[in-house]
C-alpha positions in Angstrom: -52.8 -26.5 -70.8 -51.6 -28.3 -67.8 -49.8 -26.8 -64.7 -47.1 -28.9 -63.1 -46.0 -27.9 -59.8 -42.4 -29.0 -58.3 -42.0 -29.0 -55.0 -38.9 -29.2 -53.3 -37.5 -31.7 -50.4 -35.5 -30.2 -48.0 -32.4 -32.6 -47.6 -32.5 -33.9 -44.3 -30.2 -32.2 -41.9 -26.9 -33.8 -40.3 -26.7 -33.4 -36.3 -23.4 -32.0 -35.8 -21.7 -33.4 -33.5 -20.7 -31.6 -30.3 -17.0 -32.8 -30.8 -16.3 -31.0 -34.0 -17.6 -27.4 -32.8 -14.4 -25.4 -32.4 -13.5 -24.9 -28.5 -14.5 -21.4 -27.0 -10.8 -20.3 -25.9 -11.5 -18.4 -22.3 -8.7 -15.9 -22.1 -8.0 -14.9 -18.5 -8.3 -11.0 -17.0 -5.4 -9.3 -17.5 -3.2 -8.4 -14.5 -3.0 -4.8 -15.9 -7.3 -4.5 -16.0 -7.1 -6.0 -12.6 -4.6 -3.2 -11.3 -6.4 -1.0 -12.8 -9.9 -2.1 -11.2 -8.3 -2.3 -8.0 -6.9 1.3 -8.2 -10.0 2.8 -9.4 -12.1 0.8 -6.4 -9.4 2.4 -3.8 -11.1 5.8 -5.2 -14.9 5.1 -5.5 -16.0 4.8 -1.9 -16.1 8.1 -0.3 -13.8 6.9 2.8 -11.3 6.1 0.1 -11.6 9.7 -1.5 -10.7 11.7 1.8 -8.1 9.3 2.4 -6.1 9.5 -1.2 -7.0 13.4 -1.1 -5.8 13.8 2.4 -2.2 13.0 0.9 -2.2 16.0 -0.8 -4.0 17.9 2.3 -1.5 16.8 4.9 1.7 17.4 2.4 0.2 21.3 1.9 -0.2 21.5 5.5 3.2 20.4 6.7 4.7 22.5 4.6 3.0 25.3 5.7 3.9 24.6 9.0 7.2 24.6 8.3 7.3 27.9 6.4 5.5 29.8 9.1 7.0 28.7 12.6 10.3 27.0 11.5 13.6 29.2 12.1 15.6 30.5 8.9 18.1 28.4 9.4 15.9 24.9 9.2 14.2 25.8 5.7 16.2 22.9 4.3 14.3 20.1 2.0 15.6 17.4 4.6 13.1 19.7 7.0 10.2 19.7 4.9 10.7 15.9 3.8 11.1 15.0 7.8 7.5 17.1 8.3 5.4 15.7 5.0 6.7 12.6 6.3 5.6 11.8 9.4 1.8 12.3 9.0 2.1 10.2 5.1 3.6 6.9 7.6 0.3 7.1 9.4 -2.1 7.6 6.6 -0.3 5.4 4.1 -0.6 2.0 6.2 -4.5 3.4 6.4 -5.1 3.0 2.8 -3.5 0.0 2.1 -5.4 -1.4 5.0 -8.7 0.0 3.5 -7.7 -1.6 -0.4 -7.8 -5.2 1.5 -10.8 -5.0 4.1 -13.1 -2.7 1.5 -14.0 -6.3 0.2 -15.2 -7.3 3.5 -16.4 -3.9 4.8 -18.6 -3.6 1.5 -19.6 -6.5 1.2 -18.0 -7.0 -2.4 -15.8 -10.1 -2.2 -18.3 -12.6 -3.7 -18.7 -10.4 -6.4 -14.8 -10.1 -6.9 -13.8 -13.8 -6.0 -16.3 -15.0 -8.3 -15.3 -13.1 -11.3 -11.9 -13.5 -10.6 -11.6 -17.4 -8.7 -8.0 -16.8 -8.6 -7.9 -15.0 -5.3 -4.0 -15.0 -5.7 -4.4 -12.6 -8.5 -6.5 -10.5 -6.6 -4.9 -10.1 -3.9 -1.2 -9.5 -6.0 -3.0 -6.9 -8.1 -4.4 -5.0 -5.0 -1.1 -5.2 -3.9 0.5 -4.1 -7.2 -2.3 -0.7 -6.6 -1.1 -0.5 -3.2 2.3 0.1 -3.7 1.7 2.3 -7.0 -0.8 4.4 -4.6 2.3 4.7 -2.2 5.0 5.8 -4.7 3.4 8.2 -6.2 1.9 10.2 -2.8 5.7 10.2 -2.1 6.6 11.8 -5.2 4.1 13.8 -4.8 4.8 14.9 -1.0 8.5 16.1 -2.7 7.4 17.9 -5.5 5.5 19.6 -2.6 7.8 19.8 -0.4 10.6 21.2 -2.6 8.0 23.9 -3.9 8.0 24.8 0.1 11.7 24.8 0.2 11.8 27.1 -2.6 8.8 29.2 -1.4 10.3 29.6 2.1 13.6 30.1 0.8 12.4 33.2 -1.0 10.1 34.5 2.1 13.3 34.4 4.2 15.7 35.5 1.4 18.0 32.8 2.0 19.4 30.4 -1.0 17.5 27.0 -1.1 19.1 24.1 1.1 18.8 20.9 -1.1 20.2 18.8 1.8 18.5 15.7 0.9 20.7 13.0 -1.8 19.4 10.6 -4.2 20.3 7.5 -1.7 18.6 9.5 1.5 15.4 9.8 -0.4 15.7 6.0 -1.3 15.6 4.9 2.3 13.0 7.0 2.9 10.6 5.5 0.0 11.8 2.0 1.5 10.9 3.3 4.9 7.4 4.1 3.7 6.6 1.1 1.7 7.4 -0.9 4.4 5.0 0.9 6.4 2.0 0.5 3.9 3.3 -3.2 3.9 2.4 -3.5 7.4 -0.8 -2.3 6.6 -1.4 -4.6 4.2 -0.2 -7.3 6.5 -2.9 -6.3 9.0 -5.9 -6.1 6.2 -5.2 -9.6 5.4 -4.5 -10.6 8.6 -7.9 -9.2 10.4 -10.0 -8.6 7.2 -11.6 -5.9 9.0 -11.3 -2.3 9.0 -11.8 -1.7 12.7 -9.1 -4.5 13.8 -6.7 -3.9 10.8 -6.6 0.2 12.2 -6.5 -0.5 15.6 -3.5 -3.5 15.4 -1.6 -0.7 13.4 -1.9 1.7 15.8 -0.5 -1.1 18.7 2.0 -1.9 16.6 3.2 1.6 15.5 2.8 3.4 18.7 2.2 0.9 21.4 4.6 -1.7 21.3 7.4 0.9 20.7 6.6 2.4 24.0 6.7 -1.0 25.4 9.6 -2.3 23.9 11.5 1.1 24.6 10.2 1.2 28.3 11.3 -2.4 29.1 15.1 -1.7 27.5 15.4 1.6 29.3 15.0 -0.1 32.6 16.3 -3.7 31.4 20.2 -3.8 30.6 19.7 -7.6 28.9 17.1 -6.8 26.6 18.8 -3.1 25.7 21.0 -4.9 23.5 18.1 -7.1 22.1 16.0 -4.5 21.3 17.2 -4.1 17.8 16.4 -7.4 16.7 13.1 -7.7 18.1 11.5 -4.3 17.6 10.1 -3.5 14.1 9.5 0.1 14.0 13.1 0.4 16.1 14.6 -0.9 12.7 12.7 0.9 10.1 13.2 4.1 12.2 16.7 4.1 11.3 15.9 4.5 7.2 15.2 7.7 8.4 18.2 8.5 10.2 20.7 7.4 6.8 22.5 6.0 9.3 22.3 1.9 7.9 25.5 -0.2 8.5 25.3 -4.7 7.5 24.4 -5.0 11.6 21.3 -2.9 11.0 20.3 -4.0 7.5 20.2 -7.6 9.4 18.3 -6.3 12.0 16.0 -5.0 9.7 15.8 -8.3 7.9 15.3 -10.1 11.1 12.2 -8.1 12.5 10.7 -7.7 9.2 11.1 -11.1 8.9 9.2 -11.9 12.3 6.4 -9.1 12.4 5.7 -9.0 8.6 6.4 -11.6 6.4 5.8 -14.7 8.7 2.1 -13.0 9.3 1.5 -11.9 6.0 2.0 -15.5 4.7 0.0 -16.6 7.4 -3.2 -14.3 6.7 -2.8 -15.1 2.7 -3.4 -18.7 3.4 -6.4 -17.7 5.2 -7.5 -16.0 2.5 -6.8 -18.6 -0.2 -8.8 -20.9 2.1 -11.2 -19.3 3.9 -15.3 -19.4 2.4 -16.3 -15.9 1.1 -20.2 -14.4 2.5 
């Protein structure tokens, strides 16, 4: 009895060619996981915490103010809007300065520019967070504030004053975006967090005083003022007092101290080598 044995040949195997493998299709990061990252890295330092949570501190503490040293007859909402107010258009500008110079600051824009090489995207989506960041603190800072009005209201037994309309509260959201736009404007602009704060701070309080000064004691340039002072413009959201000269006036200084620089610092930041 015999034993035969088979054995088998393998067939010999065809080299694929490189052409005929199906393309990898690389989708690109959506905007919204962008917004999202952005929103959550305004959060994770812990300069960025104490700034978001001193929204809500500063709107509690304004209203309290209000309640405890304000006369009867000025627990209105338009009082405790006007009080939550004015601290939010200082700290506002603040974080949206911080959402653009954090990359710089910590050291993170490498990382960020070369996950994301669209630096366009990047700097749209921390915009986008920005301005998200912004409405809501306002929203927030009424729902406070109207718990104040109500709250004082019922301290001084008077009926609550709801002296504040739909288009008033409009101008003063405007008012406040513009604001953290100038912020913005600076972060790009400087790229640090040091220069970015102290430019705000000359262009909200120092150049007013300037400006003011030289039209108090300058009759040609009183007249001027309006269309070459910023904060002179968006001052008057405030005051619901807009008429077409002032909405032009707005348009004009905006135009001059915002937009022109903003577009200046983004090509410097489309441009410019990242460390």
């Amino acid at each position: 009895m015999s034993t035969t044995t088979l054995t088998t040949t393998p067939a010999p195997s065809t080299p694929v060619d490189a052409s005929t493998r199906p393309a990898r299709v690389v989708r690109p990061i959506p905007t919204t996981r962008l917004v999202g990252v952005e929103l959550r890295k305004m959060f994770d330092t812990r300069a960025g915490f104490w700034m978001m949570a001193s929204v809500g501190i500063v709107s509690v503490l304004a209203t309290a103010a209000v309640i405890i040293w304000a006369p009867d007859e000025a627990i209105t909402q338009n009082t405790f809007s006007t009080a939550i107010g004015m601290p939010l258009s200082v700290v506002l500008p603040i974080i949206a300065i911080m959402s653009i110079t954090g990359e710089y600051s910590q050291r993170t824009g490498l990382t960020t520019y070369t996950l994301v090489p669209w630096r366009g995207r990047v700097i749209a989506s921390k915009l986008v967070a920005t301005l998200l960041v912004g409405v809501v603190s306002m929203l927030l800072a009424l729902a406070v504030g109207a718990l104040g009005n109500l709250l004082g209201s019922a301290v001084t037994g008077l009926d609550a004053t709801w002296d504040i309309t739909l288009a008033q509260l409009g101008l003063i959201v405007l008012a406040n975006i513009l604001g953290m736009l100038m912020g913005f404007m600076l972060g790009v602009l400087f790229r640090s967090t040091p220069g970015a704060i102290v430019g705000y701070f000359v262009y909200s309080f120092v150049l007013p005083v300037a400006l003011g000064t030289l039209a108090a004691f300058q009759e040609w340039f009183r007249d001027l003022q309006p269309w070459v002072d910023v904060q002179f413009a968006i001052t008057r959201l405030f005051d619901n007092s807009m008429t077409a000269e002032y909405w032009q006036q707005l348009a004009v200084t905006t135009l001059v101290w915002l937009w022109i620089p903003l577009a200046v610092g983004l090509r410097a930041i489309l441009r410019a080598e990242v460390k």
